[in-house]
C-alpha positions as CSV (number, residue, x, y, z in Angstrom):
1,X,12.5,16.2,-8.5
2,X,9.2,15.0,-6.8
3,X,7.6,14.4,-9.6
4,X,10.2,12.2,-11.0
5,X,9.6,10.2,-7.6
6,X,6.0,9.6,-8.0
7,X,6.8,8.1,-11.8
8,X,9.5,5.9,-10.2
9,X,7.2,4.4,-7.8
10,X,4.7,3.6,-10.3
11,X,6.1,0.7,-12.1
12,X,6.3,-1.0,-8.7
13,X,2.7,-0.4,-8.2
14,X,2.2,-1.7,-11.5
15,X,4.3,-5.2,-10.8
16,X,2.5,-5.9,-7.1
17,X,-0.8,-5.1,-8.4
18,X,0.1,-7.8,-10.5
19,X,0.9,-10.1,-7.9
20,X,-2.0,-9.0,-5.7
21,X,-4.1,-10.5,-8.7
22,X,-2.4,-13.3,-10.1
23,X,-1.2,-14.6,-6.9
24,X,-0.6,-18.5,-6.7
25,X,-2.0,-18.6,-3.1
26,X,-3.3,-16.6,-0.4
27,X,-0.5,-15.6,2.1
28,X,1.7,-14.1,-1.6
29,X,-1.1,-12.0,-2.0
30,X,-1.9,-10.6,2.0
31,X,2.2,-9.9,1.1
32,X,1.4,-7.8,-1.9
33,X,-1.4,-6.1,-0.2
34,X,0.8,-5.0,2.5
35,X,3.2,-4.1,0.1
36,X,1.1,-2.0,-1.7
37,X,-0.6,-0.5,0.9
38,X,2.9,1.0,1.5
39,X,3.7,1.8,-1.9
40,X,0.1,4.0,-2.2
41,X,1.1,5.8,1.5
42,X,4.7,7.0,0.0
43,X,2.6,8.2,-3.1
44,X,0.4,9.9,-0.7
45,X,3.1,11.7,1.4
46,X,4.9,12.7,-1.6
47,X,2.1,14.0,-3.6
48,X,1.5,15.8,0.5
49,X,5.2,17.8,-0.7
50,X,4.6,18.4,-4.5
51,X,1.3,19.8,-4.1
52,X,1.7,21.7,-0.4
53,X,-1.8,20.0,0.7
54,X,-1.3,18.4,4.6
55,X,-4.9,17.0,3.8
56,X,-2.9,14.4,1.9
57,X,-0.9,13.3,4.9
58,X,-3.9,12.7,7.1
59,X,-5.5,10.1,4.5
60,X,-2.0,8.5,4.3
61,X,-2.0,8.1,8.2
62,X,-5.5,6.6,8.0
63,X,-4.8,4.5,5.3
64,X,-1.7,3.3,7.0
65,X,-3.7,2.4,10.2
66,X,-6.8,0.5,8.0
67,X,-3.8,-1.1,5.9
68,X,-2.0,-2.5,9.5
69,X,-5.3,-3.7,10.7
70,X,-6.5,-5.3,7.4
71,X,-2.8,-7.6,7.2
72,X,-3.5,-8.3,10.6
73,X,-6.9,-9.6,9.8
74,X,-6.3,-11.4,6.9
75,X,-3.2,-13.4,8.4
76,X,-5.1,-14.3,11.6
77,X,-7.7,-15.8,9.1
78,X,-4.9,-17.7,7.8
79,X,-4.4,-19.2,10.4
80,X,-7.9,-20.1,11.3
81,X,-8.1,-17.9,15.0
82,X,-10.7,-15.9,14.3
């Protein structure tokens, strides 16, 4: 069952990666970088269950917080108030 979650979230991966990289302007892709950020943090909690490792959680957690921070960053460069 967990394993057929981590295969559906790939395809999704797959299709914002895509916009991450072929994105017609900057705020689309700060949008697929969040959204991907999010994406990779439910493959990281659910690959925390299927493989019984909590070591997995605590780089999710982290990579949530840099994730935040990095959005954060990049829209308040946006917006030219740095």
């Amino acid at each position: 069952m967990l394993a057929a979650l981590i295969l559906l979230l790939l395809p999704p991966v797959a299709m914002i990666l895509w916009r991450f990289l072929k994105g017609p302007d900057a705020p689309n892709r700060i949008l697929a970088l969040d959204t991907l950020s999010v994406l990779f943090i439910s493959l990281l909690a659910l690959l925390a269950i299927y493989e019984g490792r909590s070591i997995y959680l605590d780089v999710a957690f982290v990579f949530a917080l840099v994730g935040f921070a990095g959005v954060v960053l990049f829209g308040r460069f946006l917006e030219k108030e740095v």
